[in-house]
C-alpha positions, -999 to +999 in steps of 0.1 A: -156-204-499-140-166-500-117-177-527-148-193-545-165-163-548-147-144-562-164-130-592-205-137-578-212-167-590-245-184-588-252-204-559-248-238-582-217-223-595-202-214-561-213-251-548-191-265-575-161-243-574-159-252-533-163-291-543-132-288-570-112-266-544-118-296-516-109-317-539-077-304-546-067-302-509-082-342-499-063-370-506-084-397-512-066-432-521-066-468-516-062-478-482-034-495-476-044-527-463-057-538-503-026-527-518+000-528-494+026-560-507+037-565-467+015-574-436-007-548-422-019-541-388-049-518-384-063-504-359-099-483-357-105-460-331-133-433-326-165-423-306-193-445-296-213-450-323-193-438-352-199-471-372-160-490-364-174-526-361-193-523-398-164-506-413-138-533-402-164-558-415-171-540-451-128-532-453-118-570-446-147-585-472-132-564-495-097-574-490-107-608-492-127-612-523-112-585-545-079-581-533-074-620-523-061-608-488-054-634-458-076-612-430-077-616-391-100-596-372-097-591-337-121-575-312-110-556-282-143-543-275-152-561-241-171-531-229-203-531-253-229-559-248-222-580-279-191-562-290-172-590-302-203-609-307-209-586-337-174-586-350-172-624-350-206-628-368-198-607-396-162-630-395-186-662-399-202-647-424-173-639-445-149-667-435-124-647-417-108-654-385-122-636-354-106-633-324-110-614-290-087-597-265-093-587-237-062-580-224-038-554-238-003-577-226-016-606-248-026-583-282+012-580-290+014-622-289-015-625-304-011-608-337+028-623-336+007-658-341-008-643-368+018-644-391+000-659-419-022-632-417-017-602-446-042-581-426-050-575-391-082-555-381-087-542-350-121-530-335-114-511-306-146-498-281-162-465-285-150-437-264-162-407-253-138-381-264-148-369-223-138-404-212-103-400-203-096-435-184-115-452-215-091-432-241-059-442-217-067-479-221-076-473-260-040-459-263-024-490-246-041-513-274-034-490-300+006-488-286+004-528-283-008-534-318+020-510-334-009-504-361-017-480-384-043-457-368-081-451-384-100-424-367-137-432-379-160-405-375-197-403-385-209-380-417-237-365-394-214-356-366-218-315-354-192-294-361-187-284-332-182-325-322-160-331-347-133-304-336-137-321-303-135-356-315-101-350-336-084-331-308-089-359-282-081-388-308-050-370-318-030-384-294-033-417-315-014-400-343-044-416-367-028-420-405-065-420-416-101-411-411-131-430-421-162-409-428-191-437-424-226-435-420-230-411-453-264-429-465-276-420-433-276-383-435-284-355-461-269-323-445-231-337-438-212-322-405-179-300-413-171-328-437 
């Protein structure tokens, strides 16, 4: 914003000049689970709420029908009411394989059987970035899934949250972060 303005532009032109300049600094590209020519595992991890569930289900329609992906979801959300009930609608819906596991000793084996599969998505359960035993059992599935890490964070989150959210999710060395839930809100957080 300093470095935008420079020179006193109007407010419309100093809005601009900070949306080019973010621009240049975000990396923005295809995900690799439509592109990517070998299997992917993916795993999506965040805070309650944050929109994980209707991500996975949007990402894997998408890989199906354009990208003519194989897709397996799997649900490890067995704290929620209806959890995995959500995830394996959506899977009838679009004709995808759903699949639930409870247990973090059985994820590894299970996505081994999965071999077929091109993509693997994993909902996790919301955590509390406060929630320290929940986030030590959420890095256990994401260590038994050896997946790519998505950090899925919500457009209208505070600032203040956010800082909060990425320093306690860290520790899942995410690859990615999925801003959902932008229809939802006019003022975005720090995003």
């Amino acid at each position: 914003v300093a470095n935008a303005s420079n020179g006193n532009p109007s407010p419309s032109e100093l809005r601009d000049k900070v949306r080019r300049a973010l621009g240049d600094l975000l990396i923005i590209d295809a995900p690799a689970e439509f592109i990517g020519k070998a299997r992917t595992v993916s795993v999506f991890v965040g805070p309650t709420g944050a929109g994980k569930t209707t991500t996975i289900a949007k990402l894997a329609a998408h890989a199906k029908v354009r990208f003519k992906k194989k897709v397996a979801l799997i649900s490890t959300d067995m704290f929620r009411v209806g959890g995995h009930e959500q995830l394996a609608r959506y899977g009838d819906l679009l004709g995808i394989p759903t699949y639930s596991c409870a247990d973090v000793g059985t994820l590894k084996s299970m996505i081994a059987t999965l071999d077929d599969r091109d993509l693997i998505m994993i909902d996790t359960p919301g955590s509390s970035p406060s929630d320290f035993a929940r986030l030590s059992k959420l890095e256990a599935v994401t260590g038994a899934a050896d997946a790519r890490v998505h950090l899925v964070v919500a457009a209208s989150t505070r600032s203040e949250d956010i800082k909060n959210i990425v320093k306690k999710f860290h520790r899942f060395s995410p690859r990615r972060v999925v801003i959902t839930k932008i229809d939802e809100t006019e003022p975005k957080g720090a995003f």
